[in-house]
DSSP file (Angstrom, degrees, kcal/mol; ACC not computed):
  #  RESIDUE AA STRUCTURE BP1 BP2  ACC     N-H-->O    O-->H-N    N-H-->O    O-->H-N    TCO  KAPPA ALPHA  PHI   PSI    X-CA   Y-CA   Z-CA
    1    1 A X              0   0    0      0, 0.0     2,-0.1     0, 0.0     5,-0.0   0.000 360.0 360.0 360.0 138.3    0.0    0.0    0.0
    2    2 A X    >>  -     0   0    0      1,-0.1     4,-1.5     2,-0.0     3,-0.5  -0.345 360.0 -93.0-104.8-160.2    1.6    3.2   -0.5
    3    3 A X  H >> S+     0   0    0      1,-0.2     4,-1.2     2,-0.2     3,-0.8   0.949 114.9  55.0 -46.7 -61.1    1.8    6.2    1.2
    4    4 A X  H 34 S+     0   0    0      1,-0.2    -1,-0.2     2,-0.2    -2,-0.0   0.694 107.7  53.0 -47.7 -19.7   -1.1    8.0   -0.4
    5    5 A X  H <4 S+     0   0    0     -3,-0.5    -1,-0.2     1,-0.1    -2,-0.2   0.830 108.8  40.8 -95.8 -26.0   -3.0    5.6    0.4
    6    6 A X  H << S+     0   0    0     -4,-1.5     2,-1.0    -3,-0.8    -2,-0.2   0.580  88.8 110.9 -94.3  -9.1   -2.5    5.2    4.1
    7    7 A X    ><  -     0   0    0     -4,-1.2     3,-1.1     1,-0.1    -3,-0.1  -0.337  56.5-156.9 -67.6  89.3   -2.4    9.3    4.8
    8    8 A X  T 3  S+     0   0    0     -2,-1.0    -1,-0.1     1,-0.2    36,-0.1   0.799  83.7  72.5 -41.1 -17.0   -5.1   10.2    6.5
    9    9 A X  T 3   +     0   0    0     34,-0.1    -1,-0.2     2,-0.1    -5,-0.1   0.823  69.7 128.1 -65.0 -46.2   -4.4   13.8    4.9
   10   10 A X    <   -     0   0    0     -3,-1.1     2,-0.7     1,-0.1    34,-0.1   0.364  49.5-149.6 -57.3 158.0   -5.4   13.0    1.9
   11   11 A X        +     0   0    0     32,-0.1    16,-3.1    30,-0.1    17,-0.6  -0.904  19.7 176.8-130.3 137.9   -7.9   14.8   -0.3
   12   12 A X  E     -AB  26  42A   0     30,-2.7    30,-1.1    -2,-0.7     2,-0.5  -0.687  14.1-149.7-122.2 173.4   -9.9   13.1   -2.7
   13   13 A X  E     - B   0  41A   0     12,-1.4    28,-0.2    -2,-0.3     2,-0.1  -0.988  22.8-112.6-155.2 140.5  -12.6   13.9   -5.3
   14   14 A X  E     -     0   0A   0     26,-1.5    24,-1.2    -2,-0.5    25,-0.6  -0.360  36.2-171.0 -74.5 140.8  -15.3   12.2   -6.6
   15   15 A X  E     -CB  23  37A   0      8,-2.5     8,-0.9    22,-0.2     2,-0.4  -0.973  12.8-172.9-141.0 161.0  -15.3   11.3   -9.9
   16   16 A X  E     -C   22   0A   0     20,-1.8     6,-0.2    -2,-0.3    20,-0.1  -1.000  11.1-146.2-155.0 150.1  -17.5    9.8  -13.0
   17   17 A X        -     0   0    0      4,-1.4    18,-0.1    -2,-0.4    -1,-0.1   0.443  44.8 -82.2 -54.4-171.4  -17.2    8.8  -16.2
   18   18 A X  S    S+     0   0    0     16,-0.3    17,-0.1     1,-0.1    16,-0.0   0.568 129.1  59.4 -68.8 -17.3  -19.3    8.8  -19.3
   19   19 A X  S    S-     0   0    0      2,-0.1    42,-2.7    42,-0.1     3,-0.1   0.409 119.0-117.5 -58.3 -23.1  -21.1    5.5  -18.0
   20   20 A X        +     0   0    0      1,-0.3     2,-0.4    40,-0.1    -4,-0.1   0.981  64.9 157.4  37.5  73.1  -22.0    8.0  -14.9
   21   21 A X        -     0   0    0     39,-0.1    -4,-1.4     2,-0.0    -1,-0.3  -0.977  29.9-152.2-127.3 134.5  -20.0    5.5  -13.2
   22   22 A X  E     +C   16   0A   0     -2,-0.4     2,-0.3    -6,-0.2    -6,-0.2  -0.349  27.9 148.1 -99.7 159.3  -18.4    7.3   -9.6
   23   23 A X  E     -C   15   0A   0     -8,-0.9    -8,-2.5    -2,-0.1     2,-0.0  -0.795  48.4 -93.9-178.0-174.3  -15.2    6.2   -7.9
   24   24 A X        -     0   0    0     -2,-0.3     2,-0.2   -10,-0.2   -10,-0.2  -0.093  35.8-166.9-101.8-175.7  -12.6    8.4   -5.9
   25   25 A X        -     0   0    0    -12,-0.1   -12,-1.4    -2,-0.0     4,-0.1  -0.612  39.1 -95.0-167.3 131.2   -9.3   10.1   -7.5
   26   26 A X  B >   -A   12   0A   0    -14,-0.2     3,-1.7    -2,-0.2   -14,-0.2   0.115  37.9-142.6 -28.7 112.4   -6.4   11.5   -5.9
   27   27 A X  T 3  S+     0   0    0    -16,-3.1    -1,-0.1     1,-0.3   -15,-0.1   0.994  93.4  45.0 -68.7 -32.4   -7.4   15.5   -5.8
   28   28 A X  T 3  S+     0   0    0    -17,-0.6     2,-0.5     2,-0.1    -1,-0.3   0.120 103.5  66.2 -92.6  51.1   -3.9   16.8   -6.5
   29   29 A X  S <  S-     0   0    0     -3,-1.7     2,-0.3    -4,-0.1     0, 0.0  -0.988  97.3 -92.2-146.3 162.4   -2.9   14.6   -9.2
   30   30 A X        -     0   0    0     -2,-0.5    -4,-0.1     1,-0.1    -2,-0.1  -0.533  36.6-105.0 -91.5 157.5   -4.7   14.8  -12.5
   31   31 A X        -     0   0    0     -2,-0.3     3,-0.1     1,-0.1    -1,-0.1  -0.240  35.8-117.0 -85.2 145.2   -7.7   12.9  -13.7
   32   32 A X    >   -     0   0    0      1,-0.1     3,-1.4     2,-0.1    -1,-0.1  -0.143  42.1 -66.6 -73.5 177.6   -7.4   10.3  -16.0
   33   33 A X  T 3  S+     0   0    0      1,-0.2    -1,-0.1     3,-0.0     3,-0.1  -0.194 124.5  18.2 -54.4 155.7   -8.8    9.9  -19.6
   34   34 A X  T 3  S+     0   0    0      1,-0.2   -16,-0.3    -3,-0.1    -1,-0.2   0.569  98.9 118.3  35.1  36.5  -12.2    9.6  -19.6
   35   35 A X    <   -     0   0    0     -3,-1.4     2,-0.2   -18,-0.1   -18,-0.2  -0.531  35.8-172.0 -93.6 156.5  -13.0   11.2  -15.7
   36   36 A X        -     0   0    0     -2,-0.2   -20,-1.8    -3,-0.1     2,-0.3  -0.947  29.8-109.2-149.4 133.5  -14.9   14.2  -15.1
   37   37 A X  E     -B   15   0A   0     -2,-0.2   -22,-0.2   -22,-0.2   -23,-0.0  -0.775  15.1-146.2 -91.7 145.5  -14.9   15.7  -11.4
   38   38 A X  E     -     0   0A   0    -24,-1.2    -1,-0.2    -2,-0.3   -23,-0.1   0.712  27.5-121.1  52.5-116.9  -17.6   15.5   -9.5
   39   39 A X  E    S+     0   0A   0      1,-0.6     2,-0.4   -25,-0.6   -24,-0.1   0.135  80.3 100.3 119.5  -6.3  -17.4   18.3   -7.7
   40   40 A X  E     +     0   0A   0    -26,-0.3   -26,-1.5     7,-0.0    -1,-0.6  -0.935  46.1 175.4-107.3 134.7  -17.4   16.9   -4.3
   41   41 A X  E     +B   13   0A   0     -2,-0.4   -28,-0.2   -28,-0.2     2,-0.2  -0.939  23.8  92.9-132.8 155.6  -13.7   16.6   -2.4
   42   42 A X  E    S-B   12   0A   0    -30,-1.1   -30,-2.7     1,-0.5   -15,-0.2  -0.895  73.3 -21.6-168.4-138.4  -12.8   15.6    0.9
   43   43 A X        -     0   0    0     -2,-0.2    -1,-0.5   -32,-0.2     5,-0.1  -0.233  64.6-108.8 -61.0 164.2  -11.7   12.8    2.9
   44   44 A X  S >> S+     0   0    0      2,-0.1     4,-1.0     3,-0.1     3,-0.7   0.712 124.1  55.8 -65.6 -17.6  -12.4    9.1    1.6
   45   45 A X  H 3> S+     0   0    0      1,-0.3     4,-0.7     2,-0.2     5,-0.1   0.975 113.9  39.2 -70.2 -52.5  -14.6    8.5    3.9
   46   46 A X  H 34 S+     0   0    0      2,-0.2    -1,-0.3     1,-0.2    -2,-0.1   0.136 116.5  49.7 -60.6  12.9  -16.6   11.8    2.5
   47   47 A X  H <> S+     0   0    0     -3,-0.7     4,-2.2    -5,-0.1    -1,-0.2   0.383 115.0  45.4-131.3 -31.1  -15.9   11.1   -1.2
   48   48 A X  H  X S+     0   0    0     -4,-1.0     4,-1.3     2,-0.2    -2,-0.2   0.706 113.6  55.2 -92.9 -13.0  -17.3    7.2   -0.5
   49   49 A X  H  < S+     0   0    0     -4,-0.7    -1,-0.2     2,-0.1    -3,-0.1   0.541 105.4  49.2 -77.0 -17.3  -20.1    8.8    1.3
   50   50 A X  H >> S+     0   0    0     -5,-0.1     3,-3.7     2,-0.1     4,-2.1   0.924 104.4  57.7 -87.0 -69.9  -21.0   10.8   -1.3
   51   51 A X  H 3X S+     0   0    0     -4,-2.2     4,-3.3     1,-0.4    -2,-0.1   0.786  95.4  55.5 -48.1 -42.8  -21.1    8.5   -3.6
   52   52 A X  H 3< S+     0   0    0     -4,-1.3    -1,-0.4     1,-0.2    -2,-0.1   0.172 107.7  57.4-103.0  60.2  -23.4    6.1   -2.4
   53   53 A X  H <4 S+     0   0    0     -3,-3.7    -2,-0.2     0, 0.0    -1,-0.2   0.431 116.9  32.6 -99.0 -25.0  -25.9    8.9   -2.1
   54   54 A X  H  < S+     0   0    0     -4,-2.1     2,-1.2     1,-0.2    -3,-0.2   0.830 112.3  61.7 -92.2 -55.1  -25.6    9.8   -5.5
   55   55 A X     <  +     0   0    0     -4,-3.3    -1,-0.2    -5,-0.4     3,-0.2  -0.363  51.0 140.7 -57.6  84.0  -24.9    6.3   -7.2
   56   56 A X        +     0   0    0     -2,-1.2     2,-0.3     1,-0.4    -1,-0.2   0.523  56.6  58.2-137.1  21.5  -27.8    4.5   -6.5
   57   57 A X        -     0   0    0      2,-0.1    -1,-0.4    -3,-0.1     7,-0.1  -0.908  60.3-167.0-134.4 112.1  -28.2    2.5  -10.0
   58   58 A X        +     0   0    0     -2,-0.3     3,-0.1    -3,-0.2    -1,-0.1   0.426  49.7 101.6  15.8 -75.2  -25.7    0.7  -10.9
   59   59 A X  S    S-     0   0    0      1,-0.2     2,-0.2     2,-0.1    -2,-0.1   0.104  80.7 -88.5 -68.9 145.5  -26.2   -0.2  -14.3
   60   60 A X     >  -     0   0    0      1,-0.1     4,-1.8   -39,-0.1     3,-0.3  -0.628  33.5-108.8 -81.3 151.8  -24.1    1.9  -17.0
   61   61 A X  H  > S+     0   0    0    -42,-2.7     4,-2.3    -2,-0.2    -1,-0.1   0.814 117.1  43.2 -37.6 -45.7  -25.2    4.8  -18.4
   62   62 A X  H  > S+     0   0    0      1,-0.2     4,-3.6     2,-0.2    -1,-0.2   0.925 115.9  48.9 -81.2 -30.9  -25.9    2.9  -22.2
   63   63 A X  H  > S+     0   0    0     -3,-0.3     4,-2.6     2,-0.2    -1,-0.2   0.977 106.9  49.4 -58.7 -55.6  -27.5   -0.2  -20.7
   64   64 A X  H  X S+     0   0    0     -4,-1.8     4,-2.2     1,-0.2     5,-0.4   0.995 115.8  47.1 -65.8 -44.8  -29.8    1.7  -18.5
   65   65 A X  H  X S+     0   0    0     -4,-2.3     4,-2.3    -5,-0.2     5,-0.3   0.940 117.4  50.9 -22.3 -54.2  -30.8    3.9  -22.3
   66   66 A X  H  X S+     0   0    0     -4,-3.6     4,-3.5     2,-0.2    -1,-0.2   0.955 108.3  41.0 -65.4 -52.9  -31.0    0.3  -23.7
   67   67 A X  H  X S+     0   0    0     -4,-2.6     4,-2.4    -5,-0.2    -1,-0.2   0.979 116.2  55.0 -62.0 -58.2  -33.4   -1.3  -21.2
   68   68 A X  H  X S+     0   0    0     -4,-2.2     4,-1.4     2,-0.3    -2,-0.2   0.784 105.4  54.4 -36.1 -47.1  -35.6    2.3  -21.3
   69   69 A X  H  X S+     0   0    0     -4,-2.3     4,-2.4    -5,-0.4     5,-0.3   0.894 107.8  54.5 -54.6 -60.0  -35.8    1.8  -25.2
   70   70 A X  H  X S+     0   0    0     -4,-3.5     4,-0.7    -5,-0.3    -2,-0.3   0.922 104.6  47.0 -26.4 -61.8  -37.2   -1.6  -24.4
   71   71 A X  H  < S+     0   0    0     -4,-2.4     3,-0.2     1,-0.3    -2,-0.2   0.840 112.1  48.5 -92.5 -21.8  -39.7   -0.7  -22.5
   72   72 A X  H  < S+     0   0    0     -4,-1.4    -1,-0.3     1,-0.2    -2,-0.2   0.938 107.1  57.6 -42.9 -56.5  -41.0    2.1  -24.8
   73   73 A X  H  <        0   0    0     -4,-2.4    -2,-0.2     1,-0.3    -1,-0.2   0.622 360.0 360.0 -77.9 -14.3  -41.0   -0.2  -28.1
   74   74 A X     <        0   0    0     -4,-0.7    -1,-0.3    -5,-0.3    -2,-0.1   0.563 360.0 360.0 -88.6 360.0  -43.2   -2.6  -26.4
């Protein structure tokens, strides 16, 4: 485990995808390809609290579209 990971300092930010799928990301380091922040940073504990408040289907963004198409065409 490294350092960053055991600092109790650390500041994180929530982050999501195009899937609007969330996970955490190091706040001073830059986000990888295909991340978007948030908006929310703090602790992990806040960043993982946040999340499942927001997150609270699963499913990726094109699947839930797909399943939604479904149920219209019927």
């Amino acid at each position: 485990m490294s350092v960053e990971q055991n600092d109790d300092n650390t500041v994180y930010r929530v982050v999501l995808n195009d899937e609007e799928q969330y996970s955490i990301w190091w706040a001073h380091r830059d986000l990888p390809a295909g991340w978007h922040a948030e908006g929310t940073e703090g602790t992990r504990d806040e960043c993982l609290a946040r999340i499942g408040d927001i997150w609270t289907d699963m499913r990726p963004l094109s699947l839930r579209r797909r399943m939604e198409g479904q149920h219209t065409a019927v």
